[in-house]
C-alpha positions as CSV (number, residue, x, y, z in Angstrom):
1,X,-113.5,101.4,209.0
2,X,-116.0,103.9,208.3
3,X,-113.8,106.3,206.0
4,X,-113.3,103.4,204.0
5,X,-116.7,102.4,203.3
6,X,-117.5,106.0,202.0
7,X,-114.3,105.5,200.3
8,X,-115.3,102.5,198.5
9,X,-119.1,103.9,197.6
10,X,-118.0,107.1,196.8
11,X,-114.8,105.1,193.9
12,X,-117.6,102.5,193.2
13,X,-120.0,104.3,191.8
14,X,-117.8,107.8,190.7
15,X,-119.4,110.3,192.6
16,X,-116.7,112.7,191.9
17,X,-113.5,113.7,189.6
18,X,-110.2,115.0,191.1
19,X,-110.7,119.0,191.0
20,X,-114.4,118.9,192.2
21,X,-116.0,121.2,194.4
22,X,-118.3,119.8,196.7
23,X,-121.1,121.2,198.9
24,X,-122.1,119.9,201.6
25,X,-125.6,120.1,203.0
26,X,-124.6,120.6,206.9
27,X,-128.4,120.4,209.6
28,X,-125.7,120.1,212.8
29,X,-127.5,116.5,213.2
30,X,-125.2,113.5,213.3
31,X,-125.7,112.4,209.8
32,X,-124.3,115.4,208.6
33,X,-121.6,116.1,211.0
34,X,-120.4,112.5,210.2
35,X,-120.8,113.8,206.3
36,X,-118.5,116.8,206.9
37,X,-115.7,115.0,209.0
38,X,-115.9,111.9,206.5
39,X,-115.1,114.2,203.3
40,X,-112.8,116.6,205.1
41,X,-110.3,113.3,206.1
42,X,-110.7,111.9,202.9
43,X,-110.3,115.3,200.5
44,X,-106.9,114.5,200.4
45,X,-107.4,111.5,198.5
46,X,-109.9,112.3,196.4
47,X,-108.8,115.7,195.3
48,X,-111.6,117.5,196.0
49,X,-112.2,121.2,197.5
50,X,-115.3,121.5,200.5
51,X,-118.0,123.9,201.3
52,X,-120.2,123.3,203.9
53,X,-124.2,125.2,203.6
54,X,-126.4,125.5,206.0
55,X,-130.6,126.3,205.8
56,X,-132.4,128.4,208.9
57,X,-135.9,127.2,208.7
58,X,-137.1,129.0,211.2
59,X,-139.1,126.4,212.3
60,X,-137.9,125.6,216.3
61,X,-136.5,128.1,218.9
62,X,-133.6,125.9,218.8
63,X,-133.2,126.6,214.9
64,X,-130.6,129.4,216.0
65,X,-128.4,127.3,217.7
66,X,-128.5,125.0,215.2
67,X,-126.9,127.5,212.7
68,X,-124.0,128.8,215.6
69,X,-123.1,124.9,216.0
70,X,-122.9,124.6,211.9
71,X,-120.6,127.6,211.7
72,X,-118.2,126.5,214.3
73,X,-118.1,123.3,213.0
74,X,-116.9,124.9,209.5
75,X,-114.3,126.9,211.3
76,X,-113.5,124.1,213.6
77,X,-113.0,121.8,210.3
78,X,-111.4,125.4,208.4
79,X,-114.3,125.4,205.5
80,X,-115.9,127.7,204.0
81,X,-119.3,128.2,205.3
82,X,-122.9,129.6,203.8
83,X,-125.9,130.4,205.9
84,X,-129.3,131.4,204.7
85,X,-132.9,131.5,206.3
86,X,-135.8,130.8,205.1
87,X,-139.7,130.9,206.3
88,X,-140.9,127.8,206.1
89,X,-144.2,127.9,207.6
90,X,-145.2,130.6,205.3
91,X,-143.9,129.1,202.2
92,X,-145.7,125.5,202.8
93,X,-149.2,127.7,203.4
94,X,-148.7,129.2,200.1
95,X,-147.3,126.3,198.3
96,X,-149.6,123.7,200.4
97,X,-147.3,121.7,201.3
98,X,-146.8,119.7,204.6
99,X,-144.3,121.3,206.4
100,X,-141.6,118.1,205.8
101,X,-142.1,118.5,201.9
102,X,-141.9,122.1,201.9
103,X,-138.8,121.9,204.1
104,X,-137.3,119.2,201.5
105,X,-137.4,121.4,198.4
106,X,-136.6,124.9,200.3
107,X,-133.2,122.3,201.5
108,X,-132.9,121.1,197.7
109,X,-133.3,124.9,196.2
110,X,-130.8,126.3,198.0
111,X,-128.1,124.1,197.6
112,X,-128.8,124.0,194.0
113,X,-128.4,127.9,194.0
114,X,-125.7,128.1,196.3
115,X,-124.0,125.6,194.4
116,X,-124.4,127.4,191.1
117,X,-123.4,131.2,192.6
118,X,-119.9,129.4,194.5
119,X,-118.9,127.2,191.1
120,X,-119.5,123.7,193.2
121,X,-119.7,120.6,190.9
122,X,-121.2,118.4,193.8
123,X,-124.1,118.7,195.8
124,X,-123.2,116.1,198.7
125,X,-126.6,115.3,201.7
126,X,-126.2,113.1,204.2
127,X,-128.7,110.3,203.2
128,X,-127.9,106.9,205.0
129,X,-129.3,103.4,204.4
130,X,-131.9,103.4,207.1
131,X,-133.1,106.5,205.2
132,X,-133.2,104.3,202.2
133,X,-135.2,101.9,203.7
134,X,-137.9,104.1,205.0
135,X,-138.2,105.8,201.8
136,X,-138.4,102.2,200.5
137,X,-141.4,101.6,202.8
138,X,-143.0,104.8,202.4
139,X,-143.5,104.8,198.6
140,X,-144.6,101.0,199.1
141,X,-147.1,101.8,201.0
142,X,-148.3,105.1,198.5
143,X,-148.6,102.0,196.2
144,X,-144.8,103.1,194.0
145,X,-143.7,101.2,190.9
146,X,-140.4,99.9,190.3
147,X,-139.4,103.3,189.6
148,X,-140.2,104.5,193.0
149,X,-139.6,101.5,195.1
150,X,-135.9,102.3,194.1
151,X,-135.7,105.0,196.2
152,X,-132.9,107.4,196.6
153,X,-130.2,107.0,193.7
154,X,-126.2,107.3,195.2
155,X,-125.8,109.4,192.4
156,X,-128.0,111.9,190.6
157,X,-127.5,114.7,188.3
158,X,-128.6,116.6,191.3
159,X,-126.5,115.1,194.3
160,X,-124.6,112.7,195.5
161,X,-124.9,110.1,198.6
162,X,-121.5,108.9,200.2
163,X,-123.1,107.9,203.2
164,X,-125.8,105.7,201.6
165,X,-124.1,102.4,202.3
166,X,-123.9,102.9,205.9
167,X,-126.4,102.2,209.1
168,X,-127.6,104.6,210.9
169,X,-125.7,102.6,214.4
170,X,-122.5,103.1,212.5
171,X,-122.5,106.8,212.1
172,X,-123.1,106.9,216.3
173,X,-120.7,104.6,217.2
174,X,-118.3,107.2,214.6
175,X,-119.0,110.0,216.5
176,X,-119.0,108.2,219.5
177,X,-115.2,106.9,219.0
178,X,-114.0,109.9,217.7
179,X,-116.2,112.5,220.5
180,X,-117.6,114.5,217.8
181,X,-120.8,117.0,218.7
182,X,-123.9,116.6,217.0
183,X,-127.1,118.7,217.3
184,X,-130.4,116.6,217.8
185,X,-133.4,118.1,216.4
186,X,-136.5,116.4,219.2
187,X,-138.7,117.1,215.6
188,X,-137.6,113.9,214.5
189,X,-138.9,112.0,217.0
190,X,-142.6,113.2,216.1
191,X,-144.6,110.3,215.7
192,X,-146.6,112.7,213.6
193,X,-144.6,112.3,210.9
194,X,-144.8,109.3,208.8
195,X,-141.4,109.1,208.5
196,X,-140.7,109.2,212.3
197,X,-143.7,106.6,212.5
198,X,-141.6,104.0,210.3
199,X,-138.0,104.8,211.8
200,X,-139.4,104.7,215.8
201,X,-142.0,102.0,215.7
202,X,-142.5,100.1,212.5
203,X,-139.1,99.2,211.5
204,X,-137.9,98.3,214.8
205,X,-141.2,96.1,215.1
206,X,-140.1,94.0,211.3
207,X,-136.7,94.2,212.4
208,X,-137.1,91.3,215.1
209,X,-138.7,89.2,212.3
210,X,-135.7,90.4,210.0
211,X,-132.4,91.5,212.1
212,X,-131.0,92.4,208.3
213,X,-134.2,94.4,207.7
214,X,-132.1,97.3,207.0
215,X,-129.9,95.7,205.0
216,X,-132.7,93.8,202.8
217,X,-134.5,96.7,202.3
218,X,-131.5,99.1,200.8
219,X,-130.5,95.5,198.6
220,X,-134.3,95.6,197.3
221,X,-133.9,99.1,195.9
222,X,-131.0,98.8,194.6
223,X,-132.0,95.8,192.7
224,X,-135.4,97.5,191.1
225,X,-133.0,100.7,190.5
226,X,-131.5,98.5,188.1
227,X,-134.2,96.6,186.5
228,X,-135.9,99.8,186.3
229,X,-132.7,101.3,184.4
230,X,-133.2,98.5,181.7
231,X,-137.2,98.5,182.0
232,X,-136.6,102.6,180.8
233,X,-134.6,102.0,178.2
234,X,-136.7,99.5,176.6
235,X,-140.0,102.1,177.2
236,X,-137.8,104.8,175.6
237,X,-136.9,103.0,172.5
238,X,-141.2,102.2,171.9
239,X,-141.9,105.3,172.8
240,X,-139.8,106.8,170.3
241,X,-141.3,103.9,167.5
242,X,-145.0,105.1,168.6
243,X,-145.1,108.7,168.8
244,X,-146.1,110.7,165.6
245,X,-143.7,113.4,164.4
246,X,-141.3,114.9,166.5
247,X,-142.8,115.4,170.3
248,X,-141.8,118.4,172.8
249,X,-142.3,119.7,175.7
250,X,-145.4,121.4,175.7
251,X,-146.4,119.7,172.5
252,X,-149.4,117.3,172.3
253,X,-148.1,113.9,171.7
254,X,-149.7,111.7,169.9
255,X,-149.7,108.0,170.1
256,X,-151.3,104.8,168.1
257,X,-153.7,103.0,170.1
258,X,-152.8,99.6,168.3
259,X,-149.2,99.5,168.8
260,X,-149.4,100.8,172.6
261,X,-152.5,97.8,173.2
262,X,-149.9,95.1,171.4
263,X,-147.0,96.2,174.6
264,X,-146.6,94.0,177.2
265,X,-148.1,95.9,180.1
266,X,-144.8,96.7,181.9
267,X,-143.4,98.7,178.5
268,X,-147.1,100.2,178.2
269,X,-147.5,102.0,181.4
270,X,-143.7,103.4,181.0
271,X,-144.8,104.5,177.3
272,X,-147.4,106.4,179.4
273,X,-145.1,107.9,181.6
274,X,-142.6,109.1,179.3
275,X,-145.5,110.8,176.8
276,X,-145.9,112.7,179.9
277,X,-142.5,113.2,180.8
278,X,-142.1,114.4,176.6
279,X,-144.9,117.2,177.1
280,X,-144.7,118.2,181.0
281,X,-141.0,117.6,181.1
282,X,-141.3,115.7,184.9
283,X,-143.7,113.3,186.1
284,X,-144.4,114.4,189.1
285,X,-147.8,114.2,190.8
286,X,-148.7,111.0,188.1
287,X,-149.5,108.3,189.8
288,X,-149.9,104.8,189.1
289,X,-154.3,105.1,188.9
290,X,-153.3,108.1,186.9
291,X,-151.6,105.8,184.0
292,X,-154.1,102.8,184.0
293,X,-156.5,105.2,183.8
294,X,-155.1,106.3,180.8
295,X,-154.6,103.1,179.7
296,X,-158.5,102.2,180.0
297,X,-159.1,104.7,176.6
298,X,-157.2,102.0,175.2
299,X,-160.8,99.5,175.5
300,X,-163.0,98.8,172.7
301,X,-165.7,101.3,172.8
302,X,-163.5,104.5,174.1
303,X,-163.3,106.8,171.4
304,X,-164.0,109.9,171.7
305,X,-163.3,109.7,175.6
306,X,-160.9,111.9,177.6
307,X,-159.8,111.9,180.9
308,X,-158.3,114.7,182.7
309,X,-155.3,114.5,184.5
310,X,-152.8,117.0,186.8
311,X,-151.1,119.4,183.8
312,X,-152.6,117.5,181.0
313,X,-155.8,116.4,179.0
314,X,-155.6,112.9,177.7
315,X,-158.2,112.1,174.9
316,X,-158.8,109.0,172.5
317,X,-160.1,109.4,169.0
318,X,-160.5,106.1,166.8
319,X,-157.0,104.8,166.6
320,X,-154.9,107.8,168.0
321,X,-153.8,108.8,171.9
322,X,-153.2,112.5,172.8
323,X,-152.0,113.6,175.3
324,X,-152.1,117.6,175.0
325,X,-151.3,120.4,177.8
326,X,-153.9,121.5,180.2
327,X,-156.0,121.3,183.3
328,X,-156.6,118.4,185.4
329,X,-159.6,121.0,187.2
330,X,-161.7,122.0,184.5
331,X,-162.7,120.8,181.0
332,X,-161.6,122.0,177.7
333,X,-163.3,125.3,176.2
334,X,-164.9,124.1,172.7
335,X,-163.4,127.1,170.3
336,X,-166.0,130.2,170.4
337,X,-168.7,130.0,167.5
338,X,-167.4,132.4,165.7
339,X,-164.3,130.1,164.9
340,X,-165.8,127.0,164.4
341,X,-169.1,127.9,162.9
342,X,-169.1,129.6,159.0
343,X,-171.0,130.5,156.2
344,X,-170.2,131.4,153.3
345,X,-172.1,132.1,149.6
346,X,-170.5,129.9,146.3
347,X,-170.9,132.2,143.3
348,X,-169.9,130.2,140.1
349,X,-167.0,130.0,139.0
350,X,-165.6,130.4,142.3
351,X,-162.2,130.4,144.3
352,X,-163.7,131.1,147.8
353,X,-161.2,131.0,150.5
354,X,-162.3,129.4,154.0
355,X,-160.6,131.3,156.8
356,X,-161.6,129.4,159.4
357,X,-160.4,125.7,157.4
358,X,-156.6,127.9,156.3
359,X,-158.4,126.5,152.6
360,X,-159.6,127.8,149.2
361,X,-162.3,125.9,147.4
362,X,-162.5,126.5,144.1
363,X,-165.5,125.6,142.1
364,X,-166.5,125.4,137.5
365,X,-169.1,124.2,135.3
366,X,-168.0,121.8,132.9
367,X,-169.2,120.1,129.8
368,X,-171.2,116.6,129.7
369,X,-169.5,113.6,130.6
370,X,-169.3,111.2,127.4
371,X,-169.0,108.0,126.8
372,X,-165.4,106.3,127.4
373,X,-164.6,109.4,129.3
374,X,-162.8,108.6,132.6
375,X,-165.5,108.4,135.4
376,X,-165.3,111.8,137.6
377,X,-164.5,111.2,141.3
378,X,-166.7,111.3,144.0
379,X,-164.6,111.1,146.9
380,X,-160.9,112.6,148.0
381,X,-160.1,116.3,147.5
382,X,-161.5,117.3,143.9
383,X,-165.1,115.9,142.6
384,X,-168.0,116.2,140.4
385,X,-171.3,116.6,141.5
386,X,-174.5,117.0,139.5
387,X,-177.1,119.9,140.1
388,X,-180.4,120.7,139.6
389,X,-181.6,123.9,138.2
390,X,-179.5,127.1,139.1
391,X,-176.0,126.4,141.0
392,X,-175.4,130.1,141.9
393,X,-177.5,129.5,145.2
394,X,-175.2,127.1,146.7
395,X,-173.0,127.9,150.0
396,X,-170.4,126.5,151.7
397,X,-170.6,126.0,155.9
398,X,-169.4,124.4,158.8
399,X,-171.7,121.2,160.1
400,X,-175.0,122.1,162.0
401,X,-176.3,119.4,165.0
402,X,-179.5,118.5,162.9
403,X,-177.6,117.7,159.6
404,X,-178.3,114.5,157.6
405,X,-176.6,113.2,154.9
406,X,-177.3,110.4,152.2
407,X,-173.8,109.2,151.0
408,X,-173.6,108.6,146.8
409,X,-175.3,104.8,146.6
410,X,-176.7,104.8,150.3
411,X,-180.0,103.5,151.0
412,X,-180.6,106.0,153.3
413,X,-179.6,109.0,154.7
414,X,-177.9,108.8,158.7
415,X,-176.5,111.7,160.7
416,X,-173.8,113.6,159.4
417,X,-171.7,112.7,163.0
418,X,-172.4,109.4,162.0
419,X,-171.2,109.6,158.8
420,X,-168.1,111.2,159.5
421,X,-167.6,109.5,163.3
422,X,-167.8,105.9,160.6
423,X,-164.8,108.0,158.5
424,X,-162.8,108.3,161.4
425,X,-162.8,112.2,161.9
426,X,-162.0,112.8,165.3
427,X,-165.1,114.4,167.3
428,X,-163.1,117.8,167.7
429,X,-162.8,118.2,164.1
430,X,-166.2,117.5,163.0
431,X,-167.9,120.7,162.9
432,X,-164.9,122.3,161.0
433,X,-165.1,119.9,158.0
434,X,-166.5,122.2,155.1
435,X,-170.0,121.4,153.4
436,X,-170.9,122.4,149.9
437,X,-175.1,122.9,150.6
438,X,-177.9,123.9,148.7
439,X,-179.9,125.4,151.8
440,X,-183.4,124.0,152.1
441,X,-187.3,125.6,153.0
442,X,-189.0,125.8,155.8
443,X,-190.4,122.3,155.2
444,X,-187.1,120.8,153.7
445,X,-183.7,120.4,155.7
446,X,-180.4,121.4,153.1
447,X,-179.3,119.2,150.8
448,X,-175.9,118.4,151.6
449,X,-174.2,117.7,148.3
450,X,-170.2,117.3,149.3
451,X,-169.1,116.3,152.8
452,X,-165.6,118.4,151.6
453,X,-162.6,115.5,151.5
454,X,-164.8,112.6,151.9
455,X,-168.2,112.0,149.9
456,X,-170.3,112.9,147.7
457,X,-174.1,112.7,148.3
458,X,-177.0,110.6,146.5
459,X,-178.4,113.7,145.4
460,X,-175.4,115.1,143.6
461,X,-175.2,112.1,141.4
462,X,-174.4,113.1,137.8
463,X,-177.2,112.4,135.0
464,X,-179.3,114.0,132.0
465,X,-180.9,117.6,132.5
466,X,-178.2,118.4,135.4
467,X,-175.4,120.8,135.6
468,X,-172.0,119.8,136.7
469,X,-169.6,121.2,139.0
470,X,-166.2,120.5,139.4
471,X,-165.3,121.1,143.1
472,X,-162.0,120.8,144.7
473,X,-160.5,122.1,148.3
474,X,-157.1,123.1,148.4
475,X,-155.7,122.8,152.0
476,X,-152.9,125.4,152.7
């Protein structure tokens, strides 16, 4: 009866293809021993070769004995067999981790390395339902999305599951019927453990309320697995409709704050998710306060706002969401002075290059402007701005905190962050925007005359008596 029910999960859901090489994750506890025996009777069938693995943590004086029953049971069952030790308890202090975590990825590393130095295809563990539904419960209770509350997949690129559809009472009364060994390992009875907590006390507690608990729980995921499946697919398709250009790992990514606000808010928090995914190439350690608060930059009023989250910076500037590599710790280092902030002289006729910008501004006198000719610009890359007296002492610089500018027609001068925070120029590109300036006195601020790319100022306005300049910035 049992054989057939890994039989059926293992056809159901193609866990493996005739000529596979499978290895088995072997503790010597009665999941796995069940494992081993289960594939080993049904190899036949399925066409399949077996390797049984076994991890030392060197956690419990019994850990030796643990290992000697593992390798008896390979030669007992005439498979090959793969022992390795670890340390544990050092790695988690390094790492840490809790010792259970730690304990989980040494487990998962080393069958993934064993696996690719003996040319297995599969990576088989011993999961069972009742493991399913305490995972279910756990990540409930850490507050999971769908995505979580599915739990453990039967099949992953990783590894595969045969014994997922089975109870834990069915895999004892196996080993029972047939008088098979098992090791028992007293650390899983540690109420210490949340997991132990949930399996000893909890569950048996909602199981008199439920006698399918178990079962209901294991259904549950595998529903949400599903509707998550779909759910992704539908993320993935708007992600790839919002991003800009082409995102990649380690790229920022950069979305539009209008079309992300206009998702419903199950497609906008996976959006989220997989712009993280795109640049840290997991999402692990993102939780679900970790993507609402992202999704608060979305508000009115949130420009120029960034949060700072585990591997990545997230910032909002007008009607664009980056999301760009770095530290969830500390905040980002502005660019030294020396980068951002220039200076340099315009001698007429000019074609000046600006390091700093990766752009050449050139600048000419020109004749009068007559009547029916076509009226000069005084916005975009290339303008015409009138000056009094001499124009050879003009410069060109980077913005300055006190800076004021009157726009051409203004009543009024305003801040130059104003001005170019009202044109949409993201805070971290302010300072770089070049400025064509005719530096002041003591008792007189410069006179800004071109904001470079965007205005021209009151003061530059063409008319009798002035010379004219013909600027334009050539971006490389």
């Amino acid at each position: 009866m049992l054989l057939d029910k890994v039989l059926n999960t293992i056809t159901r859901v193609g866990m493996v293809r005739s000529s596979d090489r499978v290895l088995i994750g072997l503790s010597g506890g009665a999941d796995s021993v069940t494992l081993a025996h289960a594939l080993t009777e049904l190899r036949a069938r399925l066409e399949i070769d077996i390797e049984l693995a076994h991890l030392h943590h060197g956690l419990r004086p019994e850990a030796d004995d643990d290992e000697a029953f593992c390798r008896g049971l390979s030669e007992q069952l005439g498979l090959p067999f793969t022992s390795e030790r670890v340390d544990v308890e050092s790695l988690a202090a390094r790492s840490k981790r809790s010792l259970e975590e730690q304990g989980r990825v040494s487990r998962y590393r080393f069958l993934a390395e064993l696996a690719a130095r003996r040319d297995c295809t599969r990576v088989a563990v011993a999961h069972t339902m009742n493991d399913q539904a305490e995972t279910f419960l756990m990540r409930a209770l850490r507050g999971s999305g769908a995505r979580g509350l599915g739990s453990m997949r039967p099949v992953t690129a990783e590894r595969i599951r045969p014994l997922i559809e089975l109870r834990r009472d069915e895999i004892l009364a196996f080993l029972s019927e047939h008088e098979l060994g098992y090791r028992d390992d007293p650390s899983n009875r540690d109420l210490r453990f949340t997991r132990n907590r949930l399996r000893h006390d909890i569950l048996p507690r909602l199981g008199k309320l439920n006698p399918q608990l178990i079962e209901t729980l294991a259904r549950n995921a595998e529903i949400l697995r599903d509707e998550d499946d779909f759910m992704d697919q539908a993320a993935r398709r708007a992600f790839d409709e919002l991003a800009s250009g082409n995102p990649k790992r380690g790229a920022t990514v950069t979305l539009s704050v209008e079309a992300l606000g206009d998702l419903e808010g199950a497609i906008k928090r996976r959006v989220v998710r997989r712009a993280v995914e795109v640049l840290r190439g997991h999402t692990r350690n993102l939780s679900q306060r970790h993507v609402e608060n992202v999704l608060s930059l979305l508000d009115n009023g949130k420009s120029g706002r960034e949060i700072h989250l585990p591997g990545l910076v997230v910032a909002r500037s007008f009607d664009r969401l980056s999301l760009s590599p770095g530290s969830g710790r500390f905040r980002r280092k502005r660019p030294p002075n020396g980068y951002t902030v220039y200076e340099y002289r315009l001698r007429i006729p000019a074609e000046l290059p600006i390091l700093e910008r990766q752009g050449l501004l050139t600048a000419d006198l020109i004749g009068p402007i007559r009547s029916g000719d076509e009226p000069p610009k005084v916005a975009g890359n290339t303008v015409v701005v009138g000056v009094e007296g001499e124009a050879q002492d003009l410069v060109v610089r980077s913005s300055r905190s006190a800076d004021r500018f009157r726009p051409l027609g203004a009543p009024g001068a305003k801040p130059l962050a104003r001005y170019l925070m009202d044109r949409k120029v993201a805070k971290e590109e302010r300072q770089g925007v070049p400025l064509v300036v005719r530096p002041g006195s003591e008792n007189r601020g410069d006179d800004i005359l071109w904001v470079v790319g965007h205005g021209v100022a009151e003061s530059a306005r063409l008319g009798a008596g002035r010379l004219h300049l013909r600027l334009e910035w050539v971006g490389q």
